[in-house]
N, C-alpha and C positions, 0 to 999 in steps of 0.2 A: 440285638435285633437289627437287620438290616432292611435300608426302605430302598425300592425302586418306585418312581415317578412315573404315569402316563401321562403324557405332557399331549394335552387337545387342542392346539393354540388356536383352530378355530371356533370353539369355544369354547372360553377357558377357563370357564366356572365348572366345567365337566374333569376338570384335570383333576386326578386324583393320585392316591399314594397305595403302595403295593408292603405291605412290613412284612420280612419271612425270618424268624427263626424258630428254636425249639424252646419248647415250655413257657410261653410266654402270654398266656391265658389271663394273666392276674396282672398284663400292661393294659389290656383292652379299656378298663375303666378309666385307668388314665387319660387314653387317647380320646374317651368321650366327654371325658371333663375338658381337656383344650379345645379340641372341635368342636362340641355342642352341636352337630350333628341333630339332635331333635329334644324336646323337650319329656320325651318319655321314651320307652322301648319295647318293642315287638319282636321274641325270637319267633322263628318259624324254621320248624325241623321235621325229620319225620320221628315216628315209634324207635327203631334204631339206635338213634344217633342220640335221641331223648332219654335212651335207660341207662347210654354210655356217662353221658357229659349234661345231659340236662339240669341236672340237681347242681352238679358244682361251678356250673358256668351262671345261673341265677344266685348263688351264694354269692360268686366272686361279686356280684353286681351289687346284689346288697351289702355287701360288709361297702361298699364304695358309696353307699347312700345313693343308689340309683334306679328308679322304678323299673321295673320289669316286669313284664308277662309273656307265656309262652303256649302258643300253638301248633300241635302236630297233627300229622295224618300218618297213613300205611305208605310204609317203605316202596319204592320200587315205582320205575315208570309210568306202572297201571294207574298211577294216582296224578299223572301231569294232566291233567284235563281243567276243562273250563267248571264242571261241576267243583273237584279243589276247590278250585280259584275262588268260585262265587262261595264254598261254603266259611271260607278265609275272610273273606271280606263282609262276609256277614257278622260272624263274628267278632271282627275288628270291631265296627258299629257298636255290636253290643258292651264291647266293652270300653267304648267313650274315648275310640283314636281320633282323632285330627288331623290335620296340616302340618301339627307339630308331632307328629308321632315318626318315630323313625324304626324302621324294620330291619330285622336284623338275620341272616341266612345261614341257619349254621345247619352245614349238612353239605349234600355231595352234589352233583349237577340237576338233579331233579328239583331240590331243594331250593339253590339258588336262579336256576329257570322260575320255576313260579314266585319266589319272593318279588325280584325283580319284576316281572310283569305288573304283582299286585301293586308295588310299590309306585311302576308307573302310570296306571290308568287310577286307584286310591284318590279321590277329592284330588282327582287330574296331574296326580305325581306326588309325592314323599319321597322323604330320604329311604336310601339301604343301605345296610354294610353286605359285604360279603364275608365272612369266615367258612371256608372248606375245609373241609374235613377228609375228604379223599381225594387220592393224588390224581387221578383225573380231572376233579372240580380244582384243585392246586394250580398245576400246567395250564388248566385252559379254560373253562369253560367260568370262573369267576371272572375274570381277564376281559375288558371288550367289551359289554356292556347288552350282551344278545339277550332277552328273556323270551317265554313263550309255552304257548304248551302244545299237546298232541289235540288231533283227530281223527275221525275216521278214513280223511283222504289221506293223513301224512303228519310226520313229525314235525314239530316244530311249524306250525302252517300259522297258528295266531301268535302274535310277538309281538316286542319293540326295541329297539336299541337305545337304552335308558342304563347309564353308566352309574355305578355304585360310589359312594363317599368314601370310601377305602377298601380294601382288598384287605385281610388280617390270616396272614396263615401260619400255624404250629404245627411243625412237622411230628411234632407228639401225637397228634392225632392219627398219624401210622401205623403208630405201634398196633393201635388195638381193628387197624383195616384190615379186615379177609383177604387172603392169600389171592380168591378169584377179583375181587375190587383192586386188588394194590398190580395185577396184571395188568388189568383192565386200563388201567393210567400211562401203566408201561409206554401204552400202544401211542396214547397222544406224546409222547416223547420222542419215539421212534419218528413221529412225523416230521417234529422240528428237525432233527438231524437228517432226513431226507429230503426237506422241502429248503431246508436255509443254511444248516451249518454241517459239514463234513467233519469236523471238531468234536462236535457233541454225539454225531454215529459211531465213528471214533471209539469216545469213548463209552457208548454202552457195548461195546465189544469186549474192549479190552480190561472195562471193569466189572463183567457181566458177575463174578458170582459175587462182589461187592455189592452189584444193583438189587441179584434177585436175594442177599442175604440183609438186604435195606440199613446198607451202612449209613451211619447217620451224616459220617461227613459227605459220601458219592452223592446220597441224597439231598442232602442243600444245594449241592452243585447242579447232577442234575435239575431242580426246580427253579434255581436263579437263573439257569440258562436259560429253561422253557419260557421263562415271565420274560426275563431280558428280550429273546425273539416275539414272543407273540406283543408285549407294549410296542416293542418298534413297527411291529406290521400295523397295529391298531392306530399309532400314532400318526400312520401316512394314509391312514385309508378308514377311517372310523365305521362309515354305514356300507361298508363292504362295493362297493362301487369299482373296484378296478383290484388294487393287489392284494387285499385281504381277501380273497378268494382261494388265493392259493392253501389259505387255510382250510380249504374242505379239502385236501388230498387227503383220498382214500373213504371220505363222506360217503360220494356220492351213491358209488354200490353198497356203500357200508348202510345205509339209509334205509335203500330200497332192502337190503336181508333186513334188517330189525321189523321195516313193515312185512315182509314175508311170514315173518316167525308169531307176528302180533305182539314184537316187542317185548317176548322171551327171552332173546339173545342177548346178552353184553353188550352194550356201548361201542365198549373198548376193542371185545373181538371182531364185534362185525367191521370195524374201522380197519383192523387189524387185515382182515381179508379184503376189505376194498382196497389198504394198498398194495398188498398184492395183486391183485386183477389191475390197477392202476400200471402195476412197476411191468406187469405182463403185457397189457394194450402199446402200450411205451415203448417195448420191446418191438413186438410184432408190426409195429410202424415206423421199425426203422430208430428213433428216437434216442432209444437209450440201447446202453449197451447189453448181450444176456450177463456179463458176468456181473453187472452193478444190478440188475434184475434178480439176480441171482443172489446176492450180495442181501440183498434188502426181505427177499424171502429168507434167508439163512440167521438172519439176527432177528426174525421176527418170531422163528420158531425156539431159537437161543432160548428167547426170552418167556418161551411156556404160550405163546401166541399161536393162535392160528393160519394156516395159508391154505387148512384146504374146507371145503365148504362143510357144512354140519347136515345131520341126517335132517330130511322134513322139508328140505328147499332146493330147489332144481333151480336149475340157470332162464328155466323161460317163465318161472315165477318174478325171478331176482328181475329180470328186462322190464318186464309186464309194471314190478315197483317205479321203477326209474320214471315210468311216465308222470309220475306225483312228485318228480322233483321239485322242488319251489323255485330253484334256482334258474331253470329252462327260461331260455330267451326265444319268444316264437314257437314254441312247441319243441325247440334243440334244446338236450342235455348237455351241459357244458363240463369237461370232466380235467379233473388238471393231472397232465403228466410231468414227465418228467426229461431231462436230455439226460442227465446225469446227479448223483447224489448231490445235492443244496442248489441244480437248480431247474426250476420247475416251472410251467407254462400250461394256461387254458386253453384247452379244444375244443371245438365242438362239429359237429357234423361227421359225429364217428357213425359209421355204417353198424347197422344192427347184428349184423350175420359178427361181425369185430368183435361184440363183446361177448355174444352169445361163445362164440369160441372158444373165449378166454377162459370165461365161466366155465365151458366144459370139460377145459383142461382142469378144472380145479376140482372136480368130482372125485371123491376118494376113489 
């Protein structure tokens, strides 16, 4: 089992450790007997993830002599709301949590979004773990410390940046991810390699049917890489104030489709076609070049991803979204492009007719 470190040194009770290998399910007790972390435990998952691993992940706890209980809801985006959240924390209540209770996220970015939130606002903050379960919540979205849930203006609009006691990932838990989830991660991979390392695009090229056939070794690799890039962005810029922003390439349109479609659409693809329209605005302003444009569409479709827009959403839907960006400073969209693969830069005051354009080029 190998650990990477987020090192917060301004502050540094928030530093935590990142463990990744395979099958290592049956360390976790361990790690909570040194840490003590909390004096009781709270998983929170959804249906899913609770029929896969729920029985044998509360075994493991018990044969450790470790209290345990467990709360889920319905799978899937529809359930990131504030009603979850409150019906979670009710619950909690009911069953006699505390200041010492520590929460524990096993499940995929929806999962650890709401854990995280509950955990933060909970009798004013508790611990969490995070354990992910799909390679999207793997790469990224465990990592950083983002929680929050959806509303009707926009994703992600309530939050807090409330960093986890450890990061625990088993890449075992692949094996039994859907073919559409385990794409869907892809997509956040693809990003690191275009937004920071020319290394890691690289290699999802040239080890493409190792990636899409989830060789176990490509796949450690790939995921140490992603943790390795995104700790270090995290660790220079925690509340996203300046370079951890470049983290939203390909967010920003990706965002607005998810709210177009009412959050039917993948995660991963809609991210998928924002950096396309990303890598095409980029282009069309000069930026970047068409063949590294070109380049970056061509491994995204490699990889079973999309680049061209999906039936049901038109480009002056997708514009109309963007104005519920969270991230807009003065009412400007701030969109990160690109000059060249791994390196990237925030714009803003792109002209409307720009993107609309782009968008339309992407109509099947």
């Amino acid at each position: 089992m190998k650990r990477i470190t987020v090192e917060l040194e301004k502050s540094i009770n928030n530093s935590y450790d990142i463990y990744l290998g395979q099958n290592i399910l049956d360390r976790i007790p361990v790690l909570l007997g040194r840490h003590r972390w909390g004096n009781n435990y709270v998983v929170i998952t959804d249906d899913t993830v609770a029929s896969l691993y729920g029985e044998a992940f509360r075994s493991t706890m018990n044969r450790a002599g470790l209290p345990v209980e467990t709360m889920s809801f319905p799978a899937g985006e529809k359930s990131k709301t504030m009603t979850t959240l409150l019906e979670l924390a009710n619950r909690m209540i009911e069953l006699g949590c505390d200041r010492g209770t520590c929460l524990i996220a096993l499940g995929g970015g929806v999962v650890g979004d709401l854990t995280g939130f509950l955990a933060s606002i909970f009798m004013r903050g508790i611990s969490y773990l995070q354990i992910p379960t799909t390679l999207l919540a793997q790469v990224d979205s465990s990592i950083g410390g983002k929680t929050g849930v959806d509303i009707p203006a926009g994703k992600n609009m309530l939050g807090t940046f409330y960093q986890p006691k450890a990061v625990i990932i088993d890449l075992a838990f692949l094996d039994t991810l859907p073919e559409e989830e385990y794409v869907n991660g892809l997509a956040e991979v693809v990003k690191y390699g275009a937004i920071e390392s020319r290394d890691l695009f690289e290699l999802l090229k040239v080890k493409r049917e190792e990636v899409i056939g989830r060789h176990m070794g490509t796949l450690e690799l790939l995921v140490r890489e992603s943790c390795r890039i995104k700790k270090g962005i995290v660790e220079l810029d925690e509340r996203e104030n300046g370079l951890r922003r470049i983290l939203n390439f390909g967010h920003t349109i990706g965002h607005a489709i998810e709210r177009a479609l009412d959050y039917r659409y993948p995660h991963g693809k809609a991210v998928s076609l924002g950096m396309a329209a990303a890598a095409r605005i980029s282009a069309s302003m000069g930026y970047l070049s068409t063949d590294a444009c070109r380049e970056i569409e061509d491994l995204l479709s490699a990889l079973g991803l999309p680049t061209r827009l999906p039936p049901g959403v038109g480009p002056e839907k997708i514009c109309e979204g963007l104005k519920a960006d969270k991230k807009k400073q003065k009412g400007d969209v701030r969109f990160v492009l690109l000059k060249n693969i791994g390196l990237p830069f925030v714009r803003g005051k792109i002209k409307d007719e720009e993107i609309l354009g782009v968008l339309t080029e992407m109509v099947p």
